[in-house]
N, C-alpha and C positions, 0 to 999 in steps of 0.2 A: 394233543392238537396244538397248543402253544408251541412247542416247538418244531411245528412243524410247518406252521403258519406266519407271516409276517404282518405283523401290527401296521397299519396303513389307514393313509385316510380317506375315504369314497367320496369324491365330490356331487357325484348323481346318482341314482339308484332305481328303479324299475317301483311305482304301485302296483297294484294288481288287487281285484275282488271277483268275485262268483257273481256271475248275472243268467236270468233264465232258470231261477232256482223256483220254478212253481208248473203249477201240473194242471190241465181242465179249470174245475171253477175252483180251484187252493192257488192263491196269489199270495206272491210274496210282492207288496208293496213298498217295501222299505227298500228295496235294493240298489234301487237307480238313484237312493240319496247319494251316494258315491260316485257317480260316473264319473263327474267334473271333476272331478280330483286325480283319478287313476290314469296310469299311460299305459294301462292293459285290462282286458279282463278274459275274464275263462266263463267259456257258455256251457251249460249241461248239455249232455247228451241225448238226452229221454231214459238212462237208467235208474237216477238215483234222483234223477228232478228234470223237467223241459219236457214241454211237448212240442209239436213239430212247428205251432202257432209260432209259440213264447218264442223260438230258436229262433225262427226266421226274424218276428219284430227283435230280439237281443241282437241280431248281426246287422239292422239295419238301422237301431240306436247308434251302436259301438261306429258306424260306418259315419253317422251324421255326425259325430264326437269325437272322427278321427282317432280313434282306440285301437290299439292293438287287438286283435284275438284271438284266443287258444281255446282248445277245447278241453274239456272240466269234464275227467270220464271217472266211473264209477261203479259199483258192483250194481248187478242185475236185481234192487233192491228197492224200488218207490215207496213202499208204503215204511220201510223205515229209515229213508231220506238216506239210505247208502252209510248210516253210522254202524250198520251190523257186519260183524266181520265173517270173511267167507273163505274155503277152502278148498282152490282148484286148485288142478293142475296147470302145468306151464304150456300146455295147447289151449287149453280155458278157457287161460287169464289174458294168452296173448289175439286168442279170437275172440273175445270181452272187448277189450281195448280197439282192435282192428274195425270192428265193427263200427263204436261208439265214431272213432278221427273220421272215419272216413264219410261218415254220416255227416258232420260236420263241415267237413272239406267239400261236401257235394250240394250244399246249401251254399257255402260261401263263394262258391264258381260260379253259382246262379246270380250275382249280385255282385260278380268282376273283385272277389274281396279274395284275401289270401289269410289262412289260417298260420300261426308263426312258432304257437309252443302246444303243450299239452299238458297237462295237472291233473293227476289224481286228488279225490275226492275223500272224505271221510274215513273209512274203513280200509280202504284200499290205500290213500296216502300215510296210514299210522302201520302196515303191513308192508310196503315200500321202504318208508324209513327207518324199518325195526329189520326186517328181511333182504339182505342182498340178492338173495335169487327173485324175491317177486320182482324188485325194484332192475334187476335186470330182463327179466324176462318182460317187462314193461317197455323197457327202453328198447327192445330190440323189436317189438310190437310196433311202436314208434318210427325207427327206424323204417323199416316194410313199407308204411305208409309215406315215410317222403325222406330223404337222408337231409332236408332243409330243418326238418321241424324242431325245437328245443324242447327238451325235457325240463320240465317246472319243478323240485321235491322241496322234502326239508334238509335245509344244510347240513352240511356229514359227509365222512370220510366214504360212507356204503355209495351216499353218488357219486362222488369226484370218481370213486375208483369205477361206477360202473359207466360212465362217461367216458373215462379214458378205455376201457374195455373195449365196449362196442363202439368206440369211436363218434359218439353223438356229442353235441354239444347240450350241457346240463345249464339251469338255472339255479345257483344255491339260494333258497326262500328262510327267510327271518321273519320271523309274527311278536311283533311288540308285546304281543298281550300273553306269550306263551314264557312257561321254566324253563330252563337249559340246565344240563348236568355237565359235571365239570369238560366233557368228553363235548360239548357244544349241541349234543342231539337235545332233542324235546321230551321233555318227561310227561308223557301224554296223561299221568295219572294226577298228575297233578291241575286246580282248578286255574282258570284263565283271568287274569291280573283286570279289572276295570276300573284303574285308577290313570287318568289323561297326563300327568302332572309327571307321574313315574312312569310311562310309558316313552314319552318325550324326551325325559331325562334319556332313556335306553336310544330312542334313534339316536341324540348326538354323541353318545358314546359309540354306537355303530359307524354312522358316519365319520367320525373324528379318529378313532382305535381301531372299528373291527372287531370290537366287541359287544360281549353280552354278558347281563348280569344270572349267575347258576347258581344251583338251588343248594349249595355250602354257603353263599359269603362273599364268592371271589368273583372273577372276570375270566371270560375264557374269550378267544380270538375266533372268530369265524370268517367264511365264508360269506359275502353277500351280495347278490346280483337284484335281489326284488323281495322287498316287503309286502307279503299279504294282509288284508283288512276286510275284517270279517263285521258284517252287517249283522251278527248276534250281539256283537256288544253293547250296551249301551250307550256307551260311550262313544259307538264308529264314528259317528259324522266329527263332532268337537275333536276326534285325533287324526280323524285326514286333515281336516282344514288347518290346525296346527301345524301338522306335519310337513303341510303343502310352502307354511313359511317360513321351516326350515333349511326347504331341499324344492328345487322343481324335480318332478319326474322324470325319465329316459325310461322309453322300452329299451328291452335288452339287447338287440340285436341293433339298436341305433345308436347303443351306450357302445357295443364292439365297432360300428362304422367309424364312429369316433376316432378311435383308436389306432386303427388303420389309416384313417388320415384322407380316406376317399370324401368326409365331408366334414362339414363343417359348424 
């Protein structure tokens, strides 16, 4: 991937977390410590977390906070929060997903809001990033539902290439707190970093190079369009607020207006 990739420096870059990650009376109370920090977040669907409640009041937080949002889908899996992996077919997986957007999309119509990406979850996003066919047959589930919407994954050559395939536009996602293998993927076996001090050190190597520290020694080049921040760590809040005085945020699709020069 180093050579295949060009070293660069990212002046803005997309936050993003999970909101809507609780079910009847199991609340996740932690979650909205983030809001103020992210320029996106990804709502559950109701299969791996969200009920119909939680969605509605998370799109009309996100709405008062001016947030981006996408919708956070996942395997058909609540009681074990979508981290259990599952094995469908590519009519399954792509009427899995179809179901979950469009649910989504028909709540945010209700409340004049536009839904902008889509992310896999747990089980389904570590089968994505490991599997080119889930992670296309996702995208093209995507797709169906609006040729507008962005594909959220983990950085990797399996997105770019299934982006450029089905013609969607991809989001490549970097997680501070995650391994990388010399190849830039995520070594999901490996445990998650909660140290603020060396995670900070990694955004400005991101933002400055484009890089990430892998699990030999060295530095590999990636990909990065949006930093995810996960409300398990202990450390979340103390590394967005860091992080926040590093970099302001851009959603990603305001980060592309940019660019194009339509604004300013």
């Amino acid at each position: 991937m180093q050579n295949v990739l060009e070293r660069k420096s990212i002046k803005n870059i997309d936050f993003n977390c999970d909101l809507a990650q609780s079910f009847g009376i199991y609340k996740n109370s932690s979650e909205s410590r983030l809001l103020d920090y992210v320029s996106s977040v990804n709502i559950a669907c109701g299969f791996h977390a969200g009920d119909p409640l939680t969605i509605k009041e998370a799109l009309l937080t996100a709405k008062e906070k001016n947030i981006v949002v996408g919708a956070h889908i996942g395997f058909d899996d609540i009681q074990g929060f979508g981290y259990r992996p599952m094995v469908l077919d590519n009519e399954e997986l792509e009427a899995l997903v179809m179901y979950q957007v469009g649910a989504i999309m028909t709540f945010a119509k209700a409340y004049n809001m536009e839904i902008e990406h889509v992310r896999p979850h747990g089980a389904m996003y570590r089968q994505a990033a490991e599997d080119i066919e889930v992670s296309r047959t996702i995208a093209k589930a995507i797709k169906k539902c609006s040729q507008w919407l962005v594909y959220y994954g983990a950085t990797g050559e399996n997105l770019a290439q299934v982006g450029e395939e089905e013609s969607i536009q991809v989001a490549h996602e970097v997680h501070l707190e995650k391994i990388y293998d010399e190849n830039g993927n995520i070594d999901f076996s490996a445990r998650d970093l909660e140290n603020t001090n060396v995670s900070i050190q990694r955004l400005r190597d991101l933002l400055q190079n484009s890089q990430v520290t892998n699990n030999v020694g060295g530095k590999t080049i990636v990909r990065a369009d949006s930093i995810h921040f996960s409300n398990k760590l202990s450390n979340a809040k103390d590394l967005i607020v860091q992080a926040r005085e590093i970099t302001e945020p851009l959603p990603f699709n305001y980060r592309n207006a940019l660019k194009s020069g339509w604004v300013n």
